[in-house]
C-alpha positions in Angstrom: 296.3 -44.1 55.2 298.1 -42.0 52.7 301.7 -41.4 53.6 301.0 -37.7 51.8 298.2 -36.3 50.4 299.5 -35.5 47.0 297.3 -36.2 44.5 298.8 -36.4 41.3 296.7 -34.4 38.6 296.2 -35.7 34.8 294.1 -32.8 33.1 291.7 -33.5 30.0 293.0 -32.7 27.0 289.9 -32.6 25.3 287.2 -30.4 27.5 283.6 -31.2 26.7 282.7 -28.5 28.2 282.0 -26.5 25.0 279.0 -29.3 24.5 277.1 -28.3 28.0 274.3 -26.4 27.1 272.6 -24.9 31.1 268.9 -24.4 29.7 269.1 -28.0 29.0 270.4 -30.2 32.2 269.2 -33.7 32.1 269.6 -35.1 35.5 273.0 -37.9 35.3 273.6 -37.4 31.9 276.3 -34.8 31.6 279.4 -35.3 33.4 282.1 -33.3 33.9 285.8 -33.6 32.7 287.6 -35.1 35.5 287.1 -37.9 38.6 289.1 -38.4 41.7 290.4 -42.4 42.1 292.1 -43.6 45.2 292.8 -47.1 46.1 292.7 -49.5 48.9 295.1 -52.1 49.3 297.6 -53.8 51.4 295.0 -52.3 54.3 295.4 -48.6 53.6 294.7 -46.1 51.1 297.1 -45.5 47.6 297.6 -43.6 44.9 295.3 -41.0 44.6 294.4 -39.3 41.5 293.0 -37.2 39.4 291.8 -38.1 36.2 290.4 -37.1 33.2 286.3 -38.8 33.2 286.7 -42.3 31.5 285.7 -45.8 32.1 287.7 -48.5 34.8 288.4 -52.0 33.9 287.5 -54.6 36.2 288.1 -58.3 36.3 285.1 -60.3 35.3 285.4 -62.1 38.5 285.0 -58.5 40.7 284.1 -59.4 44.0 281.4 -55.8 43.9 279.5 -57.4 41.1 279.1 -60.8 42.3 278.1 -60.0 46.1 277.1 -56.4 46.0 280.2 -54.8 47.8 279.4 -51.2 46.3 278.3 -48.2 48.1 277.7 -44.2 46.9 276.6 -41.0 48.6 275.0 -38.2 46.7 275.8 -34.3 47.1 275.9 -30.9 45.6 278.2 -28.1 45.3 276.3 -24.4 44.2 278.0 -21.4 42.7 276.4 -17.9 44.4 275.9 -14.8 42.5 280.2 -13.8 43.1 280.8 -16.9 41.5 282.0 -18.5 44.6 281.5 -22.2 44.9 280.2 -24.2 47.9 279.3 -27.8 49.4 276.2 -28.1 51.2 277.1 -30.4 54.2 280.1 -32.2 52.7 280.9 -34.1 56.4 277.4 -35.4 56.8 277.6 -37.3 53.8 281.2 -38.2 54.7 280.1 -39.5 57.9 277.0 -41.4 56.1 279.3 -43.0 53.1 281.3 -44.4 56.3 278.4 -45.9 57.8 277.2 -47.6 54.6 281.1 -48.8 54.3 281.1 -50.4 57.6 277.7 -52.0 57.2 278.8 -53.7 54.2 282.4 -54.4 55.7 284.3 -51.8 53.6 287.2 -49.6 54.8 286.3 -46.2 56.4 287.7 -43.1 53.9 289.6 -40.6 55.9 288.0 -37.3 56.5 290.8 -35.2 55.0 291.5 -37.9 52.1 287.7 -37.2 51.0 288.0 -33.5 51.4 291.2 -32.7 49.8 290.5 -35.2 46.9 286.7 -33.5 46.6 288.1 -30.1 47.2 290.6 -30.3 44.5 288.2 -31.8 42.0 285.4 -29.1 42.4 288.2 -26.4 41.7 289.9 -28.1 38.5 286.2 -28.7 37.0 284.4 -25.2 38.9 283.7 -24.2 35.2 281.3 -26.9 35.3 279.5 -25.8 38.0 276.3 -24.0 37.0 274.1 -21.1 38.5 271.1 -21.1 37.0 268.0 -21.4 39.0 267.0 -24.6 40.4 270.7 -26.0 39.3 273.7 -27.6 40.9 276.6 -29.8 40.4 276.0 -32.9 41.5 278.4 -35.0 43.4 278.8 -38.9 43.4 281.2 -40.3 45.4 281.2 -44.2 45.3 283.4 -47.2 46.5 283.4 -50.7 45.2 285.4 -53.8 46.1 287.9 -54.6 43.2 289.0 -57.9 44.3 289.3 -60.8 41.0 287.8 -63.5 43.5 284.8 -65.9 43.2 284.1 -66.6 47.2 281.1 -64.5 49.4 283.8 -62.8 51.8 285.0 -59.7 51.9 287.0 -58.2 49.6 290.7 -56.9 50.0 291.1 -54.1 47.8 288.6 -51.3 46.9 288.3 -48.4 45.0 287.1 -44.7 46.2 285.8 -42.7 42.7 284.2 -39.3 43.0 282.5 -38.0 39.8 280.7 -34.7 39.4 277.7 -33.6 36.8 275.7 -30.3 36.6 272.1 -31.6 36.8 268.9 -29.1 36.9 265.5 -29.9 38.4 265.1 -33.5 39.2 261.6 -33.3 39.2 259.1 -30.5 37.2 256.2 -30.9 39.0 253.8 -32.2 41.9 254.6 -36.0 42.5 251.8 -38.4 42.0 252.6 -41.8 44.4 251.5 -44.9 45.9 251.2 -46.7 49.4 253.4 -50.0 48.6 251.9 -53.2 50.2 253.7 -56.0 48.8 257.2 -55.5 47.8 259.7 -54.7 50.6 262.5 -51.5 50.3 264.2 -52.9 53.3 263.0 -54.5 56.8 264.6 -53.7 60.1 268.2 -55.1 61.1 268.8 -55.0 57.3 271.0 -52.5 55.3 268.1 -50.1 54.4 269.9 -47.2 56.4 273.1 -47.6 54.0 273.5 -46.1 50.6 274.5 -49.6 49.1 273.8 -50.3 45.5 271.7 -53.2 46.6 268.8 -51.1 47.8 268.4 -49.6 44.6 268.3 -51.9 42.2 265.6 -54.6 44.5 263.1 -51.2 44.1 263.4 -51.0 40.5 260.6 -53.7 39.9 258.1 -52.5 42.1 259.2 -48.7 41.1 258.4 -50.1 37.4 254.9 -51.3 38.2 253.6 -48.2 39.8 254.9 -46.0 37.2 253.1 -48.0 34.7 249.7 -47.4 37.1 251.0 -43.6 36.4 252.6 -42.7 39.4 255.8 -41.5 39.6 257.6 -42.6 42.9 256.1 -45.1 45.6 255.6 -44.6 49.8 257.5 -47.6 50.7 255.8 -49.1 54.1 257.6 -51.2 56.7 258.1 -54.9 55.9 256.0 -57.0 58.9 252.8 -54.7 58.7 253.1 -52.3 55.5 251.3 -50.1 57.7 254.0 -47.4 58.5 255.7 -45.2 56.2 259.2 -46.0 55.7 260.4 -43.6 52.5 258.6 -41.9 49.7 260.8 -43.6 46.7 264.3 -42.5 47.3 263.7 -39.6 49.2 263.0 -39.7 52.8 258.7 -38.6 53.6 257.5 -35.5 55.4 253.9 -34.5 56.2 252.7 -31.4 58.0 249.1 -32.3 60.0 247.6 -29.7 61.9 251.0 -27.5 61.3 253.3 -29.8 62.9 255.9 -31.5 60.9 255.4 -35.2 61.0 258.5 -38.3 59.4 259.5 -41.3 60.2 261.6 -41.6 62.6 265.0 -43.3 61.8 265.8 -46.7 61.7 268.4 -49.7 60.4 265.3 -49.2 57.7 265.2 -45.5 56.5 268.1 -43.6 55.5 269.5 -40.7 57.6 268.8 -37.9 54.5 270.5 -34.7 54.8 268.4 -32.9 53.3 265.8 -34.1 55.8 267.9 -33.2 58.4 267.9 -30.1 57.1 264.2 -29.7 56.5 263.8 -30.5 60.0 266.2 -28.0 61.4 264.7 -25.3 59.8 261.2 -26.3 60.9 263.0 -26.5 65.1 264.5 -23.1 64.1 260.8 -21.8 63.3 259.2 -22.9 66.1 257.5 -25.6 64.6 256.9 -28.8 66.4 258.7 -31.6 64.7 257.7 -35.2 65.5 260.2 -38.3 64.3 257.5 -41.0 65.2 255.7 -44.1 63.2 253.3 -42.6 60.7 250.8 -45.0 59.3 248.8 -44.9 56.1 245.4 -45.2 57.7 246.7 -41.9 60.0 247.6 -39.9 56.7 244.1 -41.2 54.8 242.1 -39.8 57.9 243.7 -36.9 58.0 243.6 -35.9 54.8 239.9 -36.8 54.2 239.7 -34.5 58.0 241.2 -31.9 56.1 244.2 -31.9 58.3 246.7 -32.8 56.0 248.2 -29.3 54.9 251.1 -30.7 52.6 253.1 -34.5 51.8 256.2 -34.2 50.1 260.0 -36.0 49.5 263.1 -35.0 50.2 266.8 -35.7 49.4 269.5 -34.2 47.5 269.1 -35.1 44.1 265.1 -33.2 44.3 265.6 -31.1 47.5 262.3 -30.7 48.2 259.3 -32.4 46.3 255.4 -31.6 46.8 253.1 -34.4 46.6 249.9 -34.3 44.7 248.7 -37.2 44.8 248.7 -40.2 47.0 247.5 -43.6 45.7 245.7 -46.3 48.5 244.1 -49.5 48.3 243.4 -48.7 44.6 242.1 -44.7 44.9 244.2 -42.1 44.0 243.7 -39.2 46.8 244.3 -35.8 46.1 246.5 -33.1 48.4 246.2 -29.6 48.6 248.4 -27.6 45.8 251.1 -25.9 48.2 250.8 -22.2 49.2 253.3 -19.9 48.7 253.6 -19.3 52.8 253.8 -23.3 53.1 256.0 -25.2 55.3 257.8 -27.0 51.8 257.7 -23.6 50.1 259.5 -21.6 53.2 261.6 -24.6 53.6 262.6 -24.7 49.8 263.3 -21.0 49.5 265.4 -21.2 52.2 268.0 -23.5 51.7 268.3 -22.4 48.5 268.9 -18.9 50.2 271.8 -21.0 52.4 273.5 -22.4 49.5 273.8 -19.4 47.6 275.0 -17.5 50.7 272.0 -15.4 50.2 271.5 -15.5 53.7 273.8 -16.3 56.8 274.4 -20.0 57.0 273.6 -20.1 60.8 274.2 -23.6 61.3 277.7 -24.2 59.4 276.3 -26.1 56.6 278.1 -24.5 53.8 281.8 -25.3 53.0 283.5 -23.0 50.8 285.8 -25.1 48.2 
């Protein structure tokens, strides 16, 4: 651990902020002037910093991109109408990034070496933080092992980096998506519940082949059967039957999403029955063709909340029901939105003022 937290500041000298244009936000293209780096070595945390955004050398031999020692978390800060800026559940994702550490043997970050390092970086780049409808700015926190080594063990020395970009909608319209039946996101006892880099870039293939079918995400199905719904692409899956609100239930296979944490909350809060159970194509098929299936849609930070039009199975596409304005994903939507723009009292603590 840090000895102190003073985190030694190097400011831009060249802003690029003049460049940003906020009708035109292209998700993780834009990023803002400065990044927080902290190191691990000799078994504790060093020299934090901030530092104008720019690239970090790494030895050829890097231990992260021989054997996949690389994590990252994903979160938002939102400005209100005052101009006041806030992060939407900053310790659940804390709490998650450590989880994905210790799965892939990495050192936990300290709670208020994360916080200070994230608060003070929001502040120094707030400029960049937009309020236009719909927008944020984005949050990536990621660690990677930094050891010049060519042996599978773990490394010795890591580094923390925390990088911000205003991003707008992720996604402009109704998803169109597929049951996956042959390629695998993760299986049971694996590391599908951690945000390692791994997990993302084994689901780029199959990702590729449906969106060359047209479709824009897939409903990734568990690995012995590919009967039960695991995740709809990189978001976590939500279906309301017969008005309850149906997922997955969590496993060392899905990721614990915030955002569907959330989502379910605010469902409990309603009085709407929530069930974290196995869900399984042939049940979703049914009840759609029974006309029970009232909405499908993704969730997760980067899209919040994302309708499903149209599900793909067995080589037919099925279409949902357009969502109502009164729906479940609507009410949901409009709510946290209300939360994290302090629109409306943040019953449950979520928000964290910067």
């Amino acid at each position: 651990m840090l000895d102190t937290l003073t985190i030694r500041t190097q400011q831009t000298t060249a802003s690029r902020l003049t460049h940003l244009d906020p009708e035109r936000l292209e998700f993780g293209k834009t990023f803002s002037d400065h990044m927080f780096v902290v190191d691990y070595r000799d078994g504790e945390w060093q020299d934090a910093q901030i530092l104008p955004y720019g690239d970090i050398s790494v030895s050829p031999a890097n231990s992260a991109l021989h054997y996949g020692q690389a994590i990252f978390e994903g979160m938002k800060a939102y400005k209100n109408s005052n101009g006041e800026i806030s992060l939407f559940r900053p310790y659940d994702n804390l709490r998650r990034l450590n989880a994905s550490a210790e799965r892939m043997c990495m050192p936990l970050v300290p709670e208020e070496l994360f916080m200070q390092g994230l608060s003070q970086l929001i502040r120094l780049d707030s400029a960049w933080v937009p309020d236009s409808p719909g927008s944020a700015l984005y949050i990536r926190p990621y660690m990677f092992a930094t050891d010049g080594f060519i042996g599978v063990r773990p490394s010795d020395t890591y580094k923390l980096v925390i990088f911000t970009c205003p991003v707008g909608l992720y996604y402009n319209k109704p998803l169109r998506v597929r049951f996956e039946e042959r390629y695998v996101r993760s299986a049971e006892g694996g590391a599908g519940y951690a945000k390692n880099a791994g997990n993302y870039g084994a689901a780029m293939y199959p990702t590729k082949l449906a969106q060359s079918e047209g479709y824009n995400q897939l409903i990734w199905t568990d690995a012995s059967e590919h009967r039960y719904v695991e995740e709809s692409g990189t978001m976590n899956a939500i279906f309301v039957i017969d008005g309850k609100v149906i997922t997955p239930a969590l496993s060392t296979s899905i990721l614990d999403g915030v955002t569907r944490r959330s989502v379910l909350q605010l469902a409990r809060d309603w009085g709407m029955t929530v069930e974290e159970r196995k869900v399984s194509a042939v049940e979703l098929m049914q009840a759609l063709a029974d006309g029970r299936l009232e909405e499908a849609f993704g969730v997760g930070t980067a899209a919040t909340i994302a309708p499903i039009a149209v599900i793909g199975y067995q080589g037919h596409d099925h279409e949902l029901p357009a969502p109502k304005p009164d729906s479940f994903s609507s009410r949901a939507s409009a709510a946290l939105h209300a939360i994290r723009t302090r629109q409306t009292p943040d019953t449950h603590g979520w928000m964290v003022a910067v």
